[in-house]
Structures are given as structure tokens and as C-alpha cells.
N, C-alpha and C positions, 0 to 999 in steps of 0.2 A: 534566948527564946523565952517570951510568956507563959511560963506554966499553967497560969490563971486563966488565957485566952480559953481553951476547949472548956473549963468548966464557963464561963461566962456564953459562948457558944448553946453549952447545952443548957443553961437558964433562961436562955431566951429561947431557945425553939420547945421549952418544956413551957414558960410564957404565953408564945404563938400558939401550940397549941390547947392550950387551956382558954385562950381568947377564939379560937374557931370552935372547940365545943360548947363555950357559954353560948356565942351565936346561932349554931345548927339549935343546941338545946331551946332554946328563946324562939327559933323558927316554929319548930316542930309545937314549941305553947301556942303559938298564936296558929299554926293551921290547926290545932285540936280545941281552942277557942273558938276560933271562927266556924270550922266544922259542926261544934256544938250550939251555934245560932243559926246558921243557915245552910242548906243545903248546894248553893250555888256552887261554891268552889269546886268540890266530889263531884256536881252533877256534869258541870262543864268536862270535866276530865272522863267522865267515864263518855260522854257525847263525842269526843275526839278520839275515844278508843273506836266504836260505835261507827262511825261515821267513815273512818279509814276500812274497817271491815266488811261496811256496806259496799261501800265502791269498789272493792277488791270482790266479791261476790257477783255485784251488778256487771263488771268486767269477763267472769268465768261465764256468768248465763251468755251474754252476747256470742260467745262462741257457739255456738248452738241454736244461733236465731232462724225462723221455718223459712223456707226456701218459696212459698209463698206470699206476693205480697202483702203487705198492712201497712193502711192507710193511721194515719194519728195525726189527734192535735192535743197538742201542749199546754198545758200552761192557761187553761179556762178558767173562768171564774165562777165561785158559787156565793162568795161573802162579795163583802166592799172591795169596790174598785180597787187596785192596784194591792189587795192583802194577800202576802204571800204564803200566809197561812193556810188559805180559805181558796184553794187552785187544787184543778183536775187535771189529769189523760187523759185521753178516750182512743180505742183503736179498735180499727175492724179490718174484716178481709178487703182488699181492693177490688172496688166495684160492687161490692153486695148493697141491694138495693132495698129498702123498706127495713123496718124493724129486728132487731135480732135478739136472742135471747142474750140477760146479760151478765156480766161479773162484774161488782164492785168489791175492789180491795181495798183494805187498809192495812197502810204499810204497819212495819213491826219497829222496834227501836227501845226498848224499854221506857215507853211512852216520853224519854225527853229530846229522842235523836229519830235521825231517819226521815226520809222523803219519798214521796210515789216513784222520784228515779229509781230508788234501788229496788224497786216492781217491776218499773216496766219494761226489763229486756222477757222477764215473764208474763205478763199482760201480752205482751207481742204475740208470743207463743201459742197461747191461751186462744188470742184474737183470730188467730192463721186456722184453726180447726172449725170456724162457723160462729164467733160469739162477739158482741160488742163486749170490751173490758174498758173497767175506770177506775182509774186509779188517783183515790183521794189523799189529800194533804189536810195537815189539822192544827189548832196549837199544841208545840209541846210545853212540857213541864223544863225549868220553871218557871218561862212567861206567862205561861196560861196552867191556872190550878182548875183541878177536878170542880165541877163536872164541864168543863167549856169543850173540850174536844169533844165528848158524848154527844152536846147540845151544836155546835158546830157540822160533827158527823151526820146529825138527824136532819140539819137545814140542808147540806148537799143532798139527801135521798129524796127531798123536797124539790129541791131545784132540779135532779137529773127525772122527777116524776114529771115536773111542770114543762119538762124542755127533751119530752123523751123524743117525740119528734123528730126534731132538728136533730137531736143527737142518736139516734140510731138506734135506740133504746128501745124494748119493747118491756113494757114498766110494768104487766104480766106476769112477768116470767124471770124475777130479779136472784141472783143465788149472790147474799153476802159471803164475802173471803175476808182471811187476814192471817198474816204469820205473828207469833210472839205474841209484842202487847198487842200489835192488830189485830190478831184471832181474838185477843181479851175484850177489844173493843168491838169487832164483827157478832161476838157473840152478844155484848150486852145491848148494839142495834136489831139484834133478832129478841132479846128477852122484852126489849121496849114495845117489836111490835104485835107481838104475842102473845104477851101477860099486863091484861088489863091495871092490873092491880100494881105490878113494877111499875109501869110508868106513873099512876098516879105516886107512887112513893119515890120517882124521881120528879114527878113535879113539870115533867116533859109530854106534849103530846107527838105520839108517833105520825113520822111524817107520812107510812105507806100505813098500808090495809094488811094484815097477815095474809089474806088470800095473794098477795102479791109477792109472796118470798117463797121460789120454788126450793129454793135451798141455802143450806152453812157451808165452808170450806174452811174448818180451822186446823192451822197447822203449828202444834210446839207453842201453844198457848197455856194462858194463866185464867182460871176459872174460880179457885178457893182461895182467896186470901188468907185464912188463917191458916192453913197448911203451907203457907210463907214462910210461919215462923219454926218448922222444922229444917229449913234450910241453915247450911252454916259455912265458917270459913267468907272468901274474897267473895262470892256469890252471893251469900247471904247479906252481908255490906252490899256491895251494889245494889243488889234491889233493896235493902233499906234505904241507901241516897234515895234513886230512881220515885221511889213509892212518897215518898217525904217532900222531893220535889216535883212532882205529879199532882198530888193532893193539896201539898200547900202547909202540913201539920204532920208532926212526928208520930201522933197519937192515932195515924189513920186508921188501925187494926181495932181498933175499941169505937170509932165514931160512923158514920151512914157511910163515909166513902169506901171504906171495907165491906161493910153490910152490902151495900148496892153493887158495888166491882165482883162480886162472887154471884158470877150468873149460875153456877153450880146451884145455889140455892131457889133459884124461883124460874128451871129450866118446867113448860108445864108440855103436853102432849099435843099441845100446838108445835109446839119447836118444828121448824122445818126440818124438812132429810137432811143430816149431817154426816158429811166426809171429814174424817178426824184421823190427824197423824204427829208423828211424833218419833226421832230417833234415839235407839237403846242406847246411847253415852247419854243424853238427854236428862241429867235428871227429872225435871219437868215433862217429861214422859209419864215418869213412876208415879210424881207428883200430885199431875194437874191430868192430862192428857186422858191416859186411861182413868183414872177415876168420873169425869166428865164424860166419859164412853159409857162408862155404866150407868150412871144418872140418865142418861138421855133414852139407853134401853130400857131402864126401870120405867121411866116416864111413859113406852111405847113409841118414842123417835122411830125412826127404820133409821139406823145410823151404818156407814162403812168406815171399817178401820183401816189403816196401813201402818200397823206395827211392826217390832221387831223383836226377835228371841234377844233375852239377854245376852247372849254368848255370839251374836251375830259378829260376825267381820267382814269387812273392817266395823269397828263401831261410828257409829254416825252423831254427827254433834248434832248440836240445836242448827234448826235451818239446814236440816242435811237437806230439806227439797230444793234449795238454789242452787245445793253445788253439784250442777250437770255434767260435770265429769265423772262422778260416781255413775256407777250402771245401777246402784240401788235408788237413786235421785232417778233418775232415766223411770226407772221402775215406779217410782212414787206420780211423778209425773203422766204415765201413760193409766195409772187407777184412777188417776184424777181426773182424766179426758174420758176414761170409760163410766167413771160415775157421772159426769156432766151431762155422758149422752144420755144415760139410763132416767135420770132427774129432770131433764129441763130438756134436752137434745135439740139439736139446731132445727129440727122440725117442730118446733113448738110455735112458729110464728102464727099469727092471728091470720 
């Protein structure tokens, strides 16, 4: 027998692996290079986490869709032909005739994932109690940098003004929504059209009239950017991806697009009635959420909250209002239809 064979044996798998962690090592240089140029690779990835979680959500509301019917259509258009960035919903009750009060959402996703689908088994919902809902699409980040979805966002309230009509709109009586970055973005469409002064330092003119925004609905939303950067750990990375590819620039928190993203700062006593919520696992409750609650009070808002004690249980993550299997969801849900009615109420038509 070779004596030599096993040490030769272990020379080469001591070899082998010194040749697979040169490799992994050299991996890991070049995703921590390329990481430190662009944000594409992280954003993709966190879009594909995102995206499987939306559907898994959109999936849970369906079980719980109203027993009355609604009527929808899919898939409209508010930009260029065939852009499937620039596509609406729309649903109402079946058979309601002439204009109705209305909800426009924007979906959530940490501004570079997500679609009106994973709305609209709630728009349905929404729609079944007496209300036109619309549920818009926009560019995400990082095809489209800040500010295109704002400006995108503002051209569909133009388009569903110019075509209320046809679409069952009653353009009166408009309550913007939005969960996550939606709410971020629902709100900065109400700061545009109610603070003379924000829009001209966006550079945008508002598409509606502030007398035309009966109300906000923002849920588990981001209002202060710089209270971002107290976040830390795997969250705090994501939304550094997120924000970096949204913006287009690492440096967002120092230049206009943090300035402007922080509707916190330029909420004025125009702001419509806002319904504001937020679940107690939520960091972005403690965060963004209730702090936003209080500025809008300070301001004179009439604002309604749906909070939770810290010590509630179960605790509720971010988007506890999708997941209708909770009876606390159930609960966030029916404050929501009792403030719609109190704000805007299906008796408001013209």
C-alpha cells in the first residue's frame, strides 16, 4: 500500500478547497463592487422578495372578496399607448348608475416592486360598499428615477379628471389612498395639490383643484426621510437599495429628492381629512406613521388614527391591513369604510 496516497489525497482537497474560497472570495469582491456602483443588482433582488410577498397577500384578500357584485376594467390606459407603466383599474358596484365618490390607490412596493394587482382584491371590496376605486400603476425605480412616478402619478389624476365621465368618477369628491411607498406617494399627491408653494419647488403643476380632494388614506407609510437614517440592520440596507434606486443617487438624503419626499415637512391646514394607520411590529409606525399623525393635528387636519398598543397581540407587521384573515385587518378595514362614509359617503353624488 501507498503510504503517500492519503497525504497526497489531503493536498489536493486542501488545494480544492483553497481554489473554492479564492472563487466565493472574488464573488463576493465583485457583488460588493458592483453593489458600490449601482444599485440594480440589490434592487432586483429585494423586487423578487417583494413581488412573491405581494401575490401571497393579493391571494389572502381574495378569500374575503363582498358577496356583492363589481363590475372592473383592467388594464386602461392613462400614458402611451401600449406603456405598461402608465395602466389603471377601475371598479364599481354592478349596475350603479352616474357618478360615484371615489378612491384612487397607489399601490406600495418600496417604490421599485409592486402593481395595482396586489390592490385590487381590495379596491373590489372598497368598490362593493358604494365607491368607484382606481387603482394606479407607475414607473418603478430603477427604470424610472424620482421624480417620474410623482409626475406620472399627477398626469393619471388628470386623465381620470378629463374622463370622470365615462369612468364613473365623480371628480368632486376624490379621497387619495396608498399603502407603504404608495401612502409616501398618495401623500406627496395631496402636498402637490394643496401647497401652492411644494408644487412650484417640484416644478409640477397640480393636476386637480384641492377643493377636489375629499380625503387621504394612508397606510404604513414613509413621510420623513431623514428619520430613515435611524433605521438599521437588513431594513435599513433595503431601503438604502430601494431609495438609491428610486432617486437615481446615493446622496438622496442631502439633495431635493429627500427634501421633497418628506411630505411631513410642507403638510399645511389645507391637507384633506386623513385616515392614518400603522401596525405595532411596524417599525415605521413609531417612525413615520404616528409622527405624521401629529403634524397633520398640529397643522388642524381632522385626522383618524387606527393604531395599536405596543404590547398588542398578535403583533401586526407592515401591511397588517391586507392580511384579512386577522380579525385586527377585519377591524382596520371596517374604520376605514366607517371613515369613507363620515368623509366623502356614497351620498355625496352631485
Amino acid at each position: 500500500m501507498n503510504q503517500d496516497a492519503p497525504t497526497r489525497h489531503g493536498r489536493r482537497g486542501l488545494r480544492i478547497a483553497g481554489y473554492t474560497l479564492l472563487v466565493l472570495t472574488g464573488l463576493i469582491i465583485v457583488v460588493l463592487v458592483v453593489g458600490a456602483i449601482t444599485p440594480w443588482p440589490s434592487a432586483m433582488l429585494i423586487r423578487s422578495v417583494f413581488e412573491r410577498g405581494g401575490d401571497e397577500t393579493a391571494a389572502e384578500m381574495e378569500r374575503h372578496q363582498p358577496s356583492a357584485p363589481v363590475e372592473e376594467q383592467l388594464g386602461l390606459e392613462y400614458g402611451a399607448a401600449g406603456d405598461e407603466t402608465t395602466t389603471f383599474d377601475v371598479f364599481r358596484p354592478q349596475g350603479a348608475e352616474g357618478p360615484l365618490p371615489t378612491i384612487v390607490w397607489v399601490h406600495g412596493g418600496a417604490w421599485i416592486s409592486g402593481s395595482s394587482a396586489n390592490v385590487d382584491p381590495y379596491l373590489r371590496i372598497l368598490a362593493a360598499e358604494g365607491y368607484t376605486t382606481v387603482g394606479l400603476n407607475y414607473e418603478l425605480g430603477p427604470e424610472g428615477t424620482y421624480p417620474t412616478a410623482v409626475v406620472q402619478l399627477n398626469e393619471a389624476l388628470a386623465y381620470l379628471d378629463d374622463n370622470a365621465a365615462d369612468l364613473g368618477i365623480d371628480p368632486d369628491h376624490i379621497v387619495l389612498a396608498g399603502d407603504s411607498a404608495g401612502a409616501q406617494l398618495a401623500s406627496q399627491l395631496a402636498v402637490l395639490t394643496t401647497n401652492d408653494r411644494y408644487a412650484r419647488l417640484m416644478g409640477i403643476d397640480p393636476a386637480l383643484e384641492s377643493s377636489q380632494l375629499s380625503g387621504v388614506i394612508l397606510n404604513c407609510g414613509v413621510y420623513d426621510m431623514p428619520a430613515m437614517a435611524e433605521l438599521d440592520g437588513i431594513v435599513a440596507w433595503g431601503f438604502q437599495i430601494a431609495l438609491w434606486a428610486y432617486t437615481g443617487t446615493k446622496s438622496w438624503s442631502a439633495g431635493y429628492e429627500g427634501a421633497t419626499m418628506s411630505t411631513i415637512d410642507f403638510v399645511t391646514a389645507d391637507f384633506p381629512p386623513t385616515y392614518i394607520s400603522g401596525g405595532n411590529a411596524d417599525g415605521l409606525t413609531w417612525l413615520q406613521s404616528i409622527p405624521m399623525s401629529q403634524r397633520l393635528r398640529d397643522a388642524g387636519v381632522p385626522v383618524t388614527e387606527k393604531f395599536w398598543a405596543a404590547d398588542h397581540s398578535p403583533a401586526l407587521p407592515h401591511e397588517y391591513q391586507f392580511h384579512l384573515d386577522l380579525p385586527d385587518a377585519q377591524d382596520a378595514l371596517q374604520t376605514t369604510i366607517d371613515w369613507l362614509g363620515e368623509t366623502v359617503g356614497t351620498d355625496a353624488q352631485p
